[in-house]
N, C-alpha and C positions, 0 to 999 in steps of 0.2 A: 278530528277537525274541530275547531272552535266555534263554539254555540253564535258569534258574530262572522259569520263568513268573510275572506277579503274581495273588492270588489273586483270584476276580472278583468276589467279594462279601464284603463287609467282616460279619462277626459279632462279639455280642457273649457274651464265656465261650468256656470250650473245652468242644466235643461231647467224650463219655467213652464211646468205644466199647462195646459190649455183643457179645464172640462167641459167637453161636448156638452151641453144644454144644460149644465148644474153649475151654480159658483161653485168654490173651493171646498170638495165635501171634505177637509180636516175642518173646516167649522159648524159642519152641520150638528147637530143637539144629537147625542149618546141617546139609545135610547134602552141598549141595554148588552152588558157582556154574557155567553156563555160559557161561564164559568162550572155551571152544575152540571153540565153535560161532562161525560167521564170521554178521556184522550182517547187515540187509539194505542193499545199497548204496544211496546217496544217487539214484541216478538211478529205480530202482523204487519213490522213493517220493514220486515228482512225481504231478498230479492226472491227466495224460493215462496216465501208468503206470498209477498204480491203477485207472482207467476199462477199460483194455485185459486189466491181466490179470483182474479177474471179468468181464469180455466173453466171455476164450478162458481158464477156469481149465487150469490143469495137474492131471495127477494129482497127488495128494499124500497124505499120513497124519496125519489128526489125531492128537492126542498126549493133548489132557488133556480127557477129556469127560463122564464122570461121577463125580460123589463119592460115597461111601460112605454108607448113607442112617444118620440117626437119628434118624426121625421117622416114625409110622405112620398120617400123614394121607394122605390120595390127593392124588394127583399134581396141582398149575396148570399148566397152557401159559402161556406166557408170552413175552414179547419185548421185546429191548433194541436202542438206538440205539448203535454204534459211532461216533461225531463223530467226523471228520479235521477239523479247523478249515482250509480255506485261507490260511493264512496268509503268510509270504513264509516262514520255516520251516515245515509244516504240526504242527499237533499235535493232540494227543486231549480233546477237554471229558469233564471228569469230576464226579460230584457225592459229597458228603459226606452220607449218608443220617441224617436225625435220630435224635436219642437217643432218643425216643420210641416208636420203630416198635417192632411187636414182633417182626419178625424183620429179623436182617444190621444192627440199627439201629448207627447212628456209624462203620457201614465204608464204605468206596469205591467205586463204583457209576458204570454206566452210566445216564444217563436209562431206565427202562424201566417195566413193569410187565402185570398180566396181563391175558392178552388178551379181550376180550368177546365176548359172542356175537353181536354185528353187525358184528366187524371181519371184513375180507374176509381178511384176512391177514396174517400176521407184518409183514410193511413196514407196513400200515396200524398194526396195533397200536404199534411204536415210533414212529413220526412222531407217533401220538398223544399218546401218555405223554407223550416229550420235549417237544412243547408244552402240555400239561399241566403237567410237573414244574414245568422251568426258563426257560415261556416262550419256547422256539426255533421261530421261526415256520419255519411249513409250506414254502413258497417258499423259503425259504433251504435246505433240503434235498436234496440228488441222492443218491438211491439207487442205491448199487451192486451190492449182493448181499448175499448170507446166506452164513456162518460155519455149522457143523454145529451141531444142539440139543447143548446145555452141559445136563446134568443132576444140580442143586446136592443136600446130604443133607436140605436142607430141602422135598425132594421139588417145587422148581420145575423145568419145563421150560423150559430158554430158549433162542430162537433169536435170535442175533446177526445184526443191519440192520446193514452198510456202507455209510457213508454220507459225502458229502463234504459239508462244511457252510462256506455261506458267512458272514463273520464277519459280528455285526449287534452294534449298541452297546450291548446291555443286555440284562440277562434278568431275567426275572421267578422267580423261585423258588418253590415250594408252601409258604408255611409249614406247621411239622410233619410235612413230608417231606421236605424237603431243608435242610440247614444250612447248605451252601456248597458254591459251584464253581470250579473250576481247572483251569487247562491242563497238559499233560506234552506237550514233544517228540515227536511222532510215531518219530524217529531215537532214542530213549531206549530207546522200549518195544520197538524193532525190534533190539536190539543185544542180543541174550545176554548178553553180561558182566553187564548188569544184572537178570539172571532166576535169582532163588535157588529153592533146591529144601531145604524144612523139611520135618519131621518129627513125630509124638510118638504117642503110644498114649493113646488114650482110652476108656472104660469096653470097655476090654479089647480094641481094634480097632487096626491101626497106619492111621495117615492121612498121609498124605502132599497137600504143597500148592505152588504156586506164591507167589514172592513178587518186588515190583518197587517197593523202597521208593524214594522220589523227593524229593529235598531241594529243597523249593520257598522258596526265601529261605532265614527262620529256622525253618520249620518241616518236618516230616519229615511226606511224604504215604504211610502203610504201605498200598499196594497188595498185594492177598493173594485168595488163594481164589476165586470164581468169576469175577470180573474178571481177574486175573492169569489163568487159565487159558482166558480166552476171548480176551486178547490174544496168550498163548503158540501159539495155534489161527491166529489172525493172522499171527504172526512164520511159523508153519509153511507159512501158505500162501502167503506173499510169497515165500521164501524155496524154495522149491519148484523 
């Protein structure tokens, strides 16, 4: 597969992000790349690898898990699907959240969404969503494990599903939820070079975020904010 994935779903107009309580964090101040931090190797990130280590996790230390709230609604549970596509390279399905939404709408995003009160539990809730959103049938899914709850300022609770997903030839998308999907290298998101750390001060608070922007063709996919910091949780624990 090509190190610029093609996009999977052809749209028409560009989605015009909307961020929830930050201006446009592509201009907030760099504040620093890791680069010195060593990738995770090529061979941990085969599908019998990843099967083995959420079978026997290692200890490890999450790094980025909750943001700073600015919002004084009560809390959703919630859950997302982590996609490894098997691929002959493996990589990450990702969705482009419509401009519509009222909240995170036209950022980057895992299939996910919040959980009901008849799901038995975080895996059932992302298996759901995800065929929901994008159409990713049920079958084509292997469950691997759970990532720690990610706790956004949008006051969602979300628990990341690992999962390895077999590829199928088409998705179906929500309209008014989803505007488009795309793959990113699994080896991309797994490489610190590529994991910037921004900055800036808003109504009077310093925030700090993760960023993992991804040049798919000609256009620039800005991975940021609770995705990037549930994949940096990923990177920690491969890397472990």
């Amino acid at each position: 597969m090509p190190t610029s994935a093609p996009s999977l779903l052809a749209v028409s107009g560009a989605e015009i992000p909307r961020y929830t309580g930050i201006t446009d964090p592509r201009e907030a101040p760099l504040i620093g790349i890791d680069s010195g931090l060593p990738a995770v190797p090529a061979a941990q990130q085969t599908p019998q690898a990843l099967r083995q280590r959420f079978a026997q996790p290692p200890l490890w230390q999450p790094e980025d898990m909750i943001e700073k709230r600015f919002t004084d609604r009560l809390p959703f549970d919630a859950a997302v699907l982590v996609p490894i596509v098997l691929r002959e390279e493996p990589t990450v399905l990702l969705t482009v959240r419509s401009a519509g939404l009222s909240t995170h709408s036209g950022q980057i995003a895992f299939p996910g969404g919040k959980r009901d009160p008849q799901d038995g539990s975080a895996e059932v809730t992302a298996v759901r969503e995800a065929h929901e959103e994008v159409g990713l049938t049920p079958r084509n899914v292997e469950v691997l494990g759970r990532l720690p709850v990610y706790v956004t300022g949008t006051a969602f609770h979300i628990t990341p599903v690992v999962a390895l997903i077999h590829p199928q030839p088409s998705y179906f998308p929500t309209p008014g939820e989803v505007a488009d999907l795309f793959e990113v290298p699994l080896s991309f998101l797994l490489n610190p070079a590529h994991h910037e750390r921004h900055g800036m001060q808003w109504q009077g608070v310093d925030r700090e975020w993760f960023a993992m922007p991804y040049q798919d063709g000609l256009q620039q996919r800005y991975i940021w904010g609770a995705t990037a910091g549930m994949l940096r949780n990923l990177y920690r624990f491969l890397s472990a």
